[in-house]
C-alpha positions, -999 to +999 in steps of 0.1 A: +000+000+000+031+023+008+037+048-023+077+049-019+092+021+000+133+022+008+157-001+011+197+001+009+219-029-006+198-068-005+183-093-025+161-078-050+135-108-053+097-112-037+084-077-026+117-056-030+113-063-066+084-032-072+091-004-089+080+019-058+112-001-040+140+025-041+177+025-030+177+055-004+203+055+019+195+083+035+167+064+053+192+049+075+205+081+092+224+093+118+232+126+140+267+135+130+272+151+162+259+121+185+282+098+169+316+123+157+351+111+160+360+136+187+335+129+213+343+134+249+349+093+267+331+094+305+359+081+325+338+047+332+340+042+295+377+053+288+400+022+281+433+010+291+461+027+268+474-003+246+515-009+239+529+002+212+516-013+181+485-027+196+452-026+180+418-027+192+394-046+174+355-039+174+329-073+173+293-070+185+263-095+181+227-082+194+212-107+216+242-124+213+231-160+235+195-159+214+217-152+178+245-181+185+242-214+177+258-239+204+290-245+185+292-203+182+278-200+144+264-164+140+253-138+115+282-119+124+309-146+121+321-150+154+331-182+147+353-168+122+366-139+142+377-154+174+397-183+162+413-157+136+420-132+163+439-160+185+461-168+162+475-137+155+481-129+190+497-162+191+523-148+166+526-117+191+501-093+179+490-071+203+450-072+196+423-059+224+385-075+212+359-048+220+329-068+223+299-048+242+264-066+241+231-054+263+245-017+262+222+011+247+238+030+215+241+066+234+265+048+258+278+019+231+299+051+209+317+056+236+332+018+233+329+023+194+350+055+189+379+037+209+384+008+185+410+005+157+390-014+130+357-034+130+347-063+123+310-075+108+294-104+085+310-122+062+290-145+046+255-126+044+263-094+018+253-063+036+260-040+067+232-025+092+233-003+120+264-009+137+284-002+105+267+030+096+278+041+130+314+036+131+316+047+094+302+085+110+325+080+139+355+074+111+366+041+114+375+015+092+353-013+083+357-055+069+322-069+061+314-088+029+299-067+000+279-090-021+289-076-055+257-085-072+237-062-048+259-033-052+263-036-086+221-034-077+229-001-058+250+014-086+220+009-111+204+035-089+228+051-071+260+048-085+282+075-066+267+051-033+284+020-046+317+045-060+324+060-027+316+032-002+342+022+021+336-008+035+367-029+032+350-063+017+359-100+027+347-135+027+358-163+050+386-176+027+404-135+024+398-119+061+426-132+069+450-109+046+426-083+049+426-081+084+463-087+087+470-053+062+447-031+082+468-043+113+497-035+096+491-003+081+476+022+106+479+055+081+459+033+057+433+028+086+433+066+092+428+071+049+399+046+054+384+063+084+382+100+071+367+085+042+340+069+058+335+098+081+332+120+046+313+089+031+285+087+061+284+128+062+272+124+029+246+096+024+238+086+063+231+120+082+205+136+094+210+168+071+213+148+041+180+122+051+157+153+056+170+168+023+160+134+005+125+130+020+117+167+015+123+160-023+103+125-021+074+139-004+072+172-031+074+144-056+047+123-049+020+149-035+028+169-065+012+134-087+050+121-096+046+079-083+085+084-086+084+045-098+116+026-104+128+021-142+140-012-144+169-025-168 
């Protein structure tokens, strides 16, 4: 019944495949001052200054006990992250795991902002939530980018699927990927401000109200703003 439905990224079979169903990023925003590199850490939150070289590296699960299988199979790929993580600090990497779960997102930033590089699905194609927010708060990003549903996104949106920064992996390359980032910290800072630039763009506030301002002009002025298909 809806006249403009959104969606970002995804399979586009069964309902999402309408012509009112439109890429719109902008949907999914955030305040850029709520979640800004610079924020001030409450002392409770602060964390322990690492040794030299060390990295912290951000994981989270929501509802992690109801979203994990008993053998630790999860969205998220735990069960890919922790064994991975051991071994490098069994060759002497210096890696802190940031893994907050039950904590509400105005306090969860402060956690976010302090970590080096994070860490999200690898098997499932997409990001959510906890991806938009560190890409505001600058921060480098590995989660699997199906190509076949940006290659979607760049039908529509093409300077979306140009610009994003999400470093992309699957099980078999998160390895290399995650040992470069941990190797390179200016290219973790090049990623960051990008993603900070990236997320000022097509995730804030500012830029959703400036979208659905044009959307609802459209459509009350008789435009059905319908989706041309390939």
């Amino acid at each position: 019944m809806a006249d403009y439905q959104c969606t970002l990224g995804g399979n586009r079979v069964d309902f999402n495949d309408d012509p009112r169903v439109h890429e719109a990023p902008e949907f999914y925003c955030l305040d850029p001052e709520l979640w800004q590199p610079e924020i001030a850490i409450p002392e409770q939150q602060l964390l322990p200054r690492l040794p030299e070289g060390g990295v912290r590296l951000y994981h989270s699960v929501g509802h992690r006990d109801e979203r994990t299988r008993s053998d630790g199979v999860n969205i998220k790929s735990s069960h890919l992250y922790l064994p991975l993580i051991e071994r490098l600090r069994g060759e002497g990497m210096v890696l802190e795991l940031i893994e907050p779960t039950g904590i509400p997102n105005k306090e969860v930033r402060f956690l976010q902002v302090q970590a080096d590089i994070f860490l999200d699905m690898l098997t499932y194609g997409w990001f959510g939530a906890n991806i938009r927010e560190a890409m505001m708060l600058g921060k480098p990003v590995i989660c699997f980018i199906r190509p076949e549903w940006l290659e979607s996104v760049r039908e529509e949106l093409p300077d979306y699927a140009e610009e994003l920064p999400v470093v992309s992996a699957t099980p078999q390359t998160v390895e290399s990927v995650l040992r470069d980032l941990i190797a390179h910290p200016q290219k973790r800072r090049e990623i960051g401000r990008r993603s900070r630039e990236f997320a000022l763009k097509w995730h804030s506030a500012s830029a959703g109200g400036k979208r659905f301002d044009a959307i609802y002009r459209a459509l009350l002025a008789g435009d059905p703003l319908l989706r041309h298909r390939n």
